[in-house]
Each structure stands twice: as structure tokens, then as C-alpha cells.
C-alpha positions as CSV (number, residue, x, y, z in Angstrom):
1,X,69.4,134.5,121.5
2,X,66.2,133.5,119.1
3,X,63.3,135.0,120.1
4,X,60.5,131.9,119.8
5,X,57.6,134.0,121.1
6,X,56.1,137.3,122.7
7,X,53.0,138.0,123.8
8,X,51.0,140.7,126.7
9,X,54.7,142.4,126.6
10,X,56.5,138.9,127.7
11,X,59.8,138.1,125.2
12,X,60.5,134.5,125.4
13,X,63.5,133.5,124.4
14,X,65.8,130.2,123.6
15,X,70.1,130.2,123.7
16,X,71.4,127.5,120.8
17,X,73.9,125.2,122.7
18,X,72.7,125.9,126.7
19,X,73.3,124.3,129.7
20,X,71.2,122.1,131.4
21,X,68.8,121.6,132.4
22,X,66.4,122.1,129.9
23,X,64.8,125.7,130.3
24,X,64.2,129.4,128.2
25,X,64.2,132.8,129.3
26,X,61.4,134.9,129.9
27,X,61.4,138.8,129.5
28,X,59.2,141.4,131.1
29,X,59.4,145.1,131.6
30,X,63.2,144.4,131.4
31,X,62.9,141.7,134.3
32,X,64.5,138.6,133.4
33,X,64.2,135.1,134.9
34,X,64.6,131.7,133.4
35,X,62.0,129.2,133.4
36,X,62.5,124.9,133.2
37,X,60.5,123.3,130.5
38,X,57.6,122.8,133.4
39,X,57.0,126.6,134.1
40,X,58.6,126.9,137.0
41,X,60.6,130.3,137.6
42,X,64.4,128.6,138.7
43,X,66.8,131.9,138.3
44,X,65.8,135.6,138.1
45,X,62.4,137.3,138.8
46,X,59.8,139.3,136.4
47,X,58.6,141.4,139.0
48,X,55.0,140.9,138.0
49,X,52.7,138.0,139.5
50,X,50.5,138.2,136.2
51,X,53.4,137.8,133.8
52,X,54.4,134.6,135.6
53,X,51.5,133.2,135.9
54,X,51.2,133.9,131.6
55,X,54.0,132.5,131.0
56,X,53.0,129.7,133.1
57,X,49.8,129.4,130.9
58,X,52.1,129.3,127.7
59,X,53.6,126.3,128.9
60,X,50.4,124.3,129.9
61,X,49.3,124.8,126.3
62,X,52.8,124.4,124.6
63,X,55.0,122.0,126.7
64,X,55.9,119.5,123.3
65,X,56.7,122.5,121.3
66,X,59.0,123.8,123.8
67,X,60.5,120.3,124.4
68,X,61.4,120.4,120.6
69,X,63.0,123.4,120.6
70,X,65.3,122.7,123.2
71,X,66.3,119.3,121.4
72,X,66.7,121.5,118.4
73,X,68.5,124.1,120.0
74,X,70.6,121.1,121.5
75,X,71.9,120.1,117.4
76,X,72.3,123.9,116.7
77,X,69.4,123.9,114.6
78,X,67.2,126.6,113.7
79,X,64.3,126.6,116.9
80,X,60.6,127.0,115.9
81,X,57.8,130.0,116.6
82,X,55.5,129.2,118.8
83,X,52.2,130.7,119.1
84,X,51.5,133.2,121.9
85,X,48.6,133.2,124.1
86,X,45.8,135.3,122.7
């Protein structure tokens, strides 16, 4: 699974041909959880408030990119980096 960003510890990562709906996976600590395209946590749990609420950040500033690399990952194309929070 690409990674497309990490930052403060959190591995975010994309699957090439995934299910709907639209969403990535988050990594933390080795907690897992899956996120929709919104920020919201829909399968799994990081186990830290502070890392969800990052990750939640992350979104706010990066929703289009994200939205791209799920259409891309949709064609089985190569996904984009996106920046991390600093």
C-alpha cells in the first residue's frame, strides 16, 4: 500500500484498486483505522485523541489532493505525496 504521507509519527497510506467508499488509512503507534475523504474515523481506532485530531487537520488543508489520489488510485495510477503538517 503507497505510503502518500507521514508526519508527528502518523503513516498515511492509500490501497490501488479499494473499495468504496472513498477513504485511506491512517497509522499510529501500530493503531490502525481508516478514515473517509472527510476526516472522519469509519473502521479501526488510533488510540490517541491528538493523532486523530492531526490527521483530521491534514485533511482540512489537503481535501482536493486526497480526492485526486483516490481517482488515481481508482485507474491504477501512480498516487501523489502530499505534504505533511509541519
Amino acid at each position: 500500500m503507497p505510503e502518500i504521507s507521514r508526519f508527528f509519527g502518523i503513516i498515511i497510506r492509500m490501497f490501488y484498486d479499494e473499495h468504496s467508499p472513498p477513504h485511506f488509512h491512517a497509522e499510529y503507534q501500530g493503531n490502525k483505522a481508516v478514515f473517509d475523504l472527510n476526516g472522519n474515523m469509519i473502521k479501526g481506532d488510533l488510540h490517541s485523541k491528538t493523532a486523530r485530531k492531526l490527521v483530521r487537520e491534514w485533511v482540512d488543508l489537503h481535501y482536493e489532493e486526497i480526492a485526486e489520489d483516490w481517482e488515481l488510485a481508482m485507474k491504477d495510477q501512480e498516487l501523489k505525496k502530499i505534504a505533511p503538517l509541519d
